[in-house]
DSSP file (Angstrom, degrees, kcal/mol; ACC not computed):
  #  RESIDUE AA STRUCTURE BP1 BP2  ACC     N-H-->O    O-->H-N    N-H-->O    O-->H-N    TCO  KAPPA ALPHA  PHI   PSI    X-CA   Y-CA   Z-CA
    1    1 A X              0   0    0      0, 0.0    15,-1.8     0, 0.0     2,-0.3   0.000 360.0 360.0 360.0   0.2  153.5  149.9   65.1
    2    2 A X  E     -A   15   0A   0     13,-0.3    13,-0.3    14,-0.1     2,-0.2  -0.812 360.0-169.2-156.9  76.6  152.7  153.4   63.8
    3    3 A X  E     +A   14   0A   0     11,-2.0    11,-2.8    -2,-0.3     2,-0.1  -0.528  14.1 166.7 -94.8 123.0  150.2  155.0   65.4
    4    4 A X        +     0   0    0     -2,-0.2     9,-0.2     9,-0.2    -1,-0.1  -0.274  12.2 167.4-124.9-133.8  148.6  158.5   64.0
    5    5 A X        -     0   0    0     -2,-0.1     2,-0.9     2,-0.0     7,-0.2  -0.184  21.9-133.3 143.9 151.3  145.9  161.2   64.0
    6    6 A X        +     0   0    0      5,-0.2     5,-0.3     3,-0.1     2,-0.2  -0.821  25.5 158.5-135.6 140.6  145.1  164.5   62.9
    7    7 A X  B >   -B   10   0A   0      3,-2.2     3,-1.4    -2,-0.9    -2,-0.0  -0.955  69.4  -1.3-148.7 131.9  143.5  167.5   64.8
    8    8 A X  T 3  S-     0   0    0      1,-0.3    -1,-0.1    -2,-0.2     3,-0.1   0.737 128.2 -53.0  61.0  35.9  143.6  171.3   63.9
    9    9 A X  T 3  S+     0   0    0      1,-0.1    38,-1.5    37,-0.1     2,-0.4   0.855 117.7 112.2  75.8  30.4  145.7  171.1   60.8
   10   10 A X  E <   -Bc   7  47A   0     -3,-1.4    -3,-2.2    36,-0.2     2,-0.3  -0.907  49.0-166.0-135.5  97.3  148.6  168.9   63.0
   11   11 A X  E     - c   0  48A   0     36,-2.2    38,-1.4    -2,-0.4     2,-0.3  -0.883  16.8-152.2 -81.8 155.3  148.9  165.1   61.8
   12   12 A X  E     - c   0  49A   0     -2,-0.3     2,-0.5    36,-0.2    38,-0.2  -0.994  10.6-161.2-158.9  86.9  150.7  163.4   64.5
   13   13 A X  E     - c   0  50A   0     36,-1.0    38,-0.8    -2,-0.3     2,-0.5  -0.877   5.5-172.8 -57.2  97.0  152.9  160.4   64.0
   14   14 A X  E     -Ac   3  51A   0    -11,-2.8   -11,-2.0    -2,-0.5     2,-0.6  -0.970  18.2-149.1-138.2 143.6  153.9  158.3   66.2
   15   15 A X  E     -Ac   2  52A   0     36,-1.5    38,-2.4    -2,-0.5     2,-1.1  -0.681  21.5-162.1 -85.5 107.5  156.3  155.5   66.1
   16   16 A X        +     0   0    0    -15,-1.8     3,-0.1    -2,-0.6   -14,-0.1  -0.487  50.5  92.6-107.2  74.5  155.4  152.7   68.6
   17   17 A X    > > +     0   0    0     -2,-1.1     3,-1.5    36,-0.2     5,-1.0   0.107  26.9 159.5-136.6  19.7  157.8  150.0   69.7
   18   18 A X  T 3 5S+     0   0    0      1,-0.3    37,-0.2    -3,-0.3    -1,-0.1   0.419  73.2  64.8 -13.0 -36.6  159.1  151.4   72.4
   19   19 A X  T 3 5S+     0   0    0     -2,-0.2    -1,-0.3     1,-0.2    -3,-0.0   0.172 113.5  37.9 -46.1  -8.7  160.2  147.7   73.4
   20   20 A X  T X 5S-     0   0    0     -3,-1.5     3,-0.6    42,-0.0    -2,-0.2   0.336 126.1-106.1-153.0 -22.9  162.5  148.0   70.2
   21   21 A X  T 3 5S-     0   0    0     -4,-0.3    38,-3.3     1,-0.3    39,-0.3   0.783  74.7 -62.0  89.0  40.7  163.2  151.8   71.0
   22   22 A X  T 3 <S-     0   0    0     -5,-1.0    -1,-0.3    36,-0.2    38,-0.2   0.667  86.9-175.6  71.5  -0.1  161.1  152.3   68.4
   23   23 A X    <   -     0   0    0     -3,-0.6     2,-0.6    -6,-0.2    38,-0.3  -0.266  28.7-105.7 -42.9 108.0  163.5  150.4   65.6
   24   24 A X  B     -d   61   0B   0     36,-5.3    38,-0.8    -2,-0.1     2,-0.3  -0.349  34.6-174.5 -71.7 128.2  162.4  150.5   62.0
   25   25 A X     >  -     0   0    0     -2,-0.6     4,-0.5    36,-0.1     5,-0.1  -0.584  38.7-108.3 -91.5 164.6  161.0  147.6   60.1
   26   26 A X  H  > S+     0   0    0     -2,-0.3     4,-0.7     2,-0.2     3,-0.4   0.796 118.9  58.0 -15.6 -68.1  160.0  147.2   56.5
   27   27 A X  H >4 S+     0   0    0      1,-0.3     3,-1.3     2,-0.2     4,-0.4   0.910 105.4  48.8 -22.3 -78.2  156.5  147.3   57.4
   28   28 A X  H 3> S+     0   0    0      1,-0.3     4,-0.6     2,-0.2    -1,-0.3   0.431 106.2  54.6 -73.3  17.0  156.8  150.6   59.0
   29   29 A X  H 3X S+     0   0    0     -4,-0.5     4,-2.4    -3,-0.4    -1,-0.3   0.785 106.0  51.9-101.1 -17.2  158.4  152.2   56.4
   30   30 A X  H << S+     0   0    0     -3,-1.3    -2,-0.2    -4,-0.7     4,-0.2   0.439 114.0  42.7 -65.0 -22.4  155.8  151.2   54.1
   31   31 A X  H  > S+     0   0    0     -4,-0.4     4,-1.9     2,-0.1    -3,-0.2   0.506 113.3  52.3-114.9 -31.6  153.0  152.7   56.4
   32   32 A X  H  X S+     0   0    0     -4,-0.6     4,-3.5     1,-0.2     5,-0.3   0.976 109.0  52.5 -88.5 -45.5  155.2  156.0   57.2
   33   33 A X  H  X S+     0   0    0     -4,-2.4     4,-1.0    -5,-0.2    -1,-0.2   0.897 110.5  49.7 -31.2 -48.5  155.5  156.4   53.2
   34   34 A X  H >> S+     0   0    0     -4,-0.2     3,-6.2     2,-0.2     4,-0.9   0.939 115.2  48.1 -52.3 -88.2  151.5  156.1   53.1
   35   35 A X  H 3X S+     0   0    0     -4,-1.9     4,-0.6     1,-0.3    -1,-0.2   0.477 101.6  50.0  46.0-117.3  151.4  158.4   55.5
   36   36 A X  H 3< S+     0   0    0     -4,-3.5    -1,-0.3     2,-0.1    -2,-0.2   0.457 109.5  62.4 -68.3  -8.3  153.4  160.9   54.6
   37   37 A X  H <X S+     0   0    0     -3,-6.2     4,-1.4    -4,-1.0    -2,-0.2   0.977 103.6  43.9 -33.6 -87.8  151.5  160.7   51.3
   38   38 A X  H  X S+     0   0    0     -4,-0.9     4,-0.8     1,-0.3    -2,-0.1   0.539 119.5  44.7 -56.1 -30.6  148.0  161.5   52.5
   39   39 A X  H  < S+     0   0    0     -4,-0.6    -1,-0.3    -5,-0.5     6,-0.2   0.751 106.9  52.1 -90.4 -17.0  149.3  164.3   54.7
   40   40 A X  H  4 S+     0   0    0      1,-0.2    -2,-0.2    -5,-0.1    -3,-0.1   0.967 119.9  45.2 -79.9 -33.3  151.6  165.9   52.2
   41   41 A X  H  < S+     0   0    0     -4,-1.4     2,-0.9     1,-0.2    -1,-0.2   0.634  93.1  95.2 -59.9 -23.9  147.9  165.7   49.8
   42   42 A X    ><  -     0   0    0     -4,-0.8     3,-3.3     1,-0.1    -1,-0.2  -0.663  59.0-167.8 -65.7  80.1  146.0  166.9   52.3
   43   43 A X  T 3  S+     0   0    0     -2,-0.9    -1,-0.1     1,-0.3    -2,-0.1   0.549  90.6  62.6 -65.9  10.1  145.2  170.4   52.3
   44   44 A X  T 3  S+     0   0    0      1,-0.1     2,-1.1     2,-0.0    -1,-0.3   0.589  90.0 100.2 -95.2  -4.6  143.8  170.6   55.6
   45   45 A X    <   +     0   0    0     -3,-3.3    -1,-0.1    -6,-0.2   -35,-0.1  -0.690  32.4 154.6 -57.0  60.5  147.6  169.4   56.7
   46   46 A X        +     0   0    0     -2,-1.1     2,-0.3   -37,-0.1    -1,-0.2   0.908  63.8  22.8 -51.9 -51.5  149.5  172.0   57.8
   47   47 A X  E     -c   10   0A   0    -38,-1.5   -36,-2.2   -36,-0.0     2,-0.4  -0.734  61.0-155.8-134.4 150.1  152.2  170.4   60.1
   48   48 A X  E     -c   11   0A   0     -2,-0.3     2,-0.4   -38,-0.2   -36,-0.2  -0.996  15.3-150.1-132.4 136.7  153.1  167.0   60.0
   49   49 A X  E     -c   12   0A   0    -38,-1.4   -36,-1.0    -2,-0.4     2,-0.3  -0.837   8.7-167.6 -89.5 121.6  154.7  165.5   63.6
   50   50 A X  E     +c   13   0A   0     -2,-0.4     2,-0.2   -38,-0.2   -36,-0.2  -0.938  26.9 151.8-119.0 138.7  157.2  162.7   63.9
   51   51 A X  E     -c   14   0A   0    -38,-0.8   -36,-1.5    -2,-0.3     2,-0.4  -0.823  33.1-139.1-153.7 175.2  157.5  161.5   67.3
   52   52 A X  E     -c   15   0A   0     -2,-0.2   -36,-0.2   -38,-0.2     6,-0.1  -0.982  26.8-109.5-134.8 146.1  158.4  158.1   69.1
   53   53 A X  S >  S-     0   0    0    -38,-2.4     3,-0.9    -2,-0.4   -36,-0.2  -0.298  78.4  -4.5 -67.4 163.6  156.7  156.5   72.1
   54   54 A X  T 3  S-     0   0    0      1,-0.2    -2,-0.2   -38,-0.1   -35,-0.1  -0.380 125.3 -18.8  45.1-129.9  158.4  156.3   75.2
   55   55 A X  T 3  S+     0   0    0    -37,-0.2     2,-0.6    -2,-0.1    -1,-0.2   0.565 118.3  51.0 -98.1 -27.0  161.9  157.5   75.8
   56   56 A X    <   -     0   0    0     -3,-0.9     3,-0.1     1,-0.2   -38,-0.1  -0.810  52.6-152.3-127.5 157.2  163.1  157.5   72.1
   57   57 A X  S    S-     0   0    0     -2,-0.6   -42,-0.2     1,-0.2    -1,-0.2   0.933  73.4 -36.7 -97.9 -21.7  162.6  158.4   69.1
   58   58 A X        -     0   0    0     -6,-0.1    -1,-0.2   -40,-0.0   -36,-0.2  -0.719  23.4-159.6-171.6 128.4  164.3  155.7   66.9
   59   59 A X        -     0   0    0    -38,-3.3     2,-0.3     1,-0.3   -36,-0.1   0.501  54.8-111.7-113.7  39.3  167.1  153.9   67.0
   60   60 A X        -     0   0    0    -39,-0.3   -36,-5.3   -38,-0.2     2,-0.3  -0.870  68.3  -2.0 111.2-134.1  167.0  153.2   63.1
   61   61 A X  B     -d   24   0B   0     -2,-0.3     2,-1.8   -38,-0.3   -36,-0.1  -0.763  65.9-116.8-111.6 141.0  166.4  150.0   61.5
   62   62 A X    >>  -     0   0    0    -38,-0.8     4,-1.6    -2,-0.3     3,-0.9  -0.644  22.8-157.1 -93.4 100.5  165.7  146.6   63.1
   63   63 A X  H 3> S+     0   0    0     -2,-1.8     4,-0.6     1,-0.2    -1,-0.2   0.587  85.7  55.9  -7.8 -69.6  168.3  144.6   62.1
   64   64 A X  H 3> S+     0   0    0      2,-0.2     4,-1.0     3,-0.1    -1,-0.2   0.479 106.4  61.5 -72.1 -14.0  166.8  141.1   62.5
   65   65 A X  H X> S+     0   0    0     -3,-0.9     3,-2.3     3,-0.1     4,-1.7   0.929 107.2  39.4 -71.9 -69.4  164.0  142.4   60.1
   66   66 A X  H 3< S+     0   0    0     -4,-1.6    -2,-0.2     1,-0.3     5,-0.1   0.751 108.5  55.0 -80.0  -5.2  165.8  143.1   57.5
   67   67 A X  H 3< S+     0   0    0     -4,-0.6     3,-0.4    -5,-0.3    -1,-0.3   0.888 116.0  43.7 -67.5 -34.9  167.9  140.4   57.7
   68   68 A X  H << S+     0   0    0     -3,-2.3     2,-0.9    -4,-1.0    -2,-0.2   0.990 121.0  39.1 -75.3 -53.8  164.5  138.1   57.6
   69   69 A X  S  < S-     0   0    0     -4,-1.7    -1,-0.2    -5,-0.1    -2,-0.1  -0.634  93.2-154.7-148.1  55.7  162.8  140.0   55.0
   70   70 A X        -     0   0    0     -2,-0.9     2,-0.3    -3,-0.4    -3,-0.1   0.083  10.8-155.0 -25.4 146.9  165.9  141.0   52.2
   71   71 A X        -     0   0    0     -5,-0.1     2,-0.2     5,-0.0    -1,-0.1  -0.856   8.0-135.0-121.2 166.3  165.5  143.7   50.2
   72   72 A X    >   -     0   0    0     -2,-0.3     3,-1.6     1,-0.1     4,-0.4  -0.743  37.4-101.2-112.1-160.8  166.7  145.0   46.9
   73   73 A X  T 3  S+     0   0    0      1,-0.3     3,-0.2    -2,-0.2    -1,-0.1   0.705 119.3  53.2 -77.6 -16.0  168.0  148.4   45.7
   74   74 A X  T 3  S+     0   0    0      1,-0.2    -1,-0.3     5,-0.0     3,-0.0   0.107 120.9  30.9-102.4  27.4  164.2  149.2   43.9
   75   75 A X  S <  S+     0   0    0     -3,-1.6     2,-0.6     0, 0.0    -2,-0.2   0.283  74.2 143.2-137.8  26.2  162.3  148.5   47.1
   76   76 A X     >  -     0   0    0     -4,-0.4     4,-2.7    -3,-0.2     3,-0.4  -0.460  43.8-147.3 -78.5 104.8  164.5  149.4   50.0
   77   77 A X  H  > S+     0   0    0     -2,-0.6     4,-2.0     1,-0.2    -1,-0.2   0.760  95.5  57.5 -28.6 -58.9  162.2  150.7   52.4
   78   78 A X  H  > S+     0   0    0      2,-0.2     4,-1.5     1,-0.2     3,-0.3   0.928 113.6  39.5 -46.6 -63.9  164.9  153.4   53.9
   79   79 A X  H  > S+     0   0    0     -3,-0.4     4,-1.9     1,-0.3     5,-0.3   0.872 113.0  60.5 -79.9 -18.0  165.7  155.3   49.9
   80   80 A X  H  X S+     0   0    0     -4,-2.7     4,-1.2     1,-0.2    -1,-0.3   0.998 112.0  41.3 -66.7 -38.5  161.5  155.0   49.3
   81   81 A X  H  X S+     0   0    0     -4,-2.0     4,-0.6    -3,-0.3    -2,-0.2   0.834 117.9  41.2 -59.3 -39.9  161.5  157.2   52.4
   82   82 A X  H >X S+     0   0    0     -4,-1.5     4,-2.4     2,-0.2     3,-1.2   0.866 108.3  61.1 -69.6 -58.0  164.0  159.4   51.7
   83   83 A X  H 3< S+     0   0    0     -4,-1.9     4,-0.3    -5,-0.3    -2,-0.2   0.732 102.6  49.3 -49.7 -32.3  163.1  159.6   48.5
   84   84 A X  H 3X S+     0   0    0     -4,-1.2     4,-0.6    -5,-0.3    -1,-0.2   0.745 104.5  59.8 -86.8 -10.9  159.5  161.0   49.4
   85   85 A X  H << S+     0   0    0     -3,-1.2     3,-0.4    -4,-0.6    -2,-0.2   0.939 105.7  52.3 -72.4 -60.1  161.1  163.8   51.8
   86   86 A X  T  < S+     0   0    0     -4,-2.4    -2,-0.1     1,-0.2    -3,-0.1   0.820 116.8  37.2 -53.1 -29.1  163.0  165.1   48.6
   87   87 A X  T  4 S+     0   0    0     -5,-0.3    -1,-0.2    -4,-0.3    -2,-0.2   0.920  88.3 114.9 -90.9 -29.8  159.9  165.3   46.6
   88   88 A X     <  -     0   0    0     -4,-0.6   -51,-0.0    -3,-0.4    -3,-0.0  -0.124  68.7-114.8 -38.4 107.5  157.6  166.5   49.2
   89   89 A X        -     0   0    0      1,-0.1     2,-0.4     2,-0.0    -1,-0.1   0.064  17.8-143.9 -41.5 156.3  156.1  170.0   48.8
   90   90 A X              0   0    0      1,-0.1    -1,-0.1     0, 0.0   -50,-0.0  -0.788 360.0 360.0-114.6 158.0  157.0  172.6   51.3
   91   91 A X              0   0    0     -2,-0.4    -1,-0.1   -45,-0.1    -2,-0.0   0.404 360.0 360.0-134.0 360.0  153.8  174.9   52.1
C-alpha cells in the first residue's frame, strides 16, 4: 500500500490506494513510521517526498480499519507518527 524509492539523495513515498483515496490504515502507518526511520538515518537522504497516487493525496484514516483492528492510546498508529515528525532531525 506504500510504495517508495530513493534516487539522488530524494526518497520518494508514495501512498497507494487510490481506490480508498489513499485512506490510512494501521498497517500503513506502521510501514510510513519505518520509513521515515531509515530516511531520517540515512545520510545519503537529503529530501524525503510524501506523495499519493492518483488524484489525492489522503483522505486520512480508513475508518472501517480501525474500527476492525482497535487500538489503544500506546499504539495508535496516527500519535506514533506524529510523534516521529516531532523528533525527527532537520538537516
Amino acid at each position: 500500500m506504500i510504495e517508495h524509492q530513493q534516487q539522488e539523495g530524494i526518497l520518494k513515498i508514495v501512498f497507494n490506494r487510490p481506490e480508498k483515496k489513499n485512506s490510512f490504515t494501521g498497517a500503513m502507518y506502521r510501514e510510513l513510521r519505518e520509513l521515515l526511520i531509515a530516511g531520517d538515518q540515512d545520510p545519503a537522504v537529503k529530501v524525503i517526498l510524501l506523495s499519493g497516487a492518483g488524484n489525492t493525496f489522503s483522505a486520512g484514516n480508513d475508518i472501517q480499519d480501525f474500527i476492525n483492528s482497535p487500538i489503544t492510546l500506546e499504539d495508535a498508529p496516527p500519535l506514533i507518527y506524529l510523534g516521529l515528525l516531532q523528533s525527527s532531525k532537520s538537516r
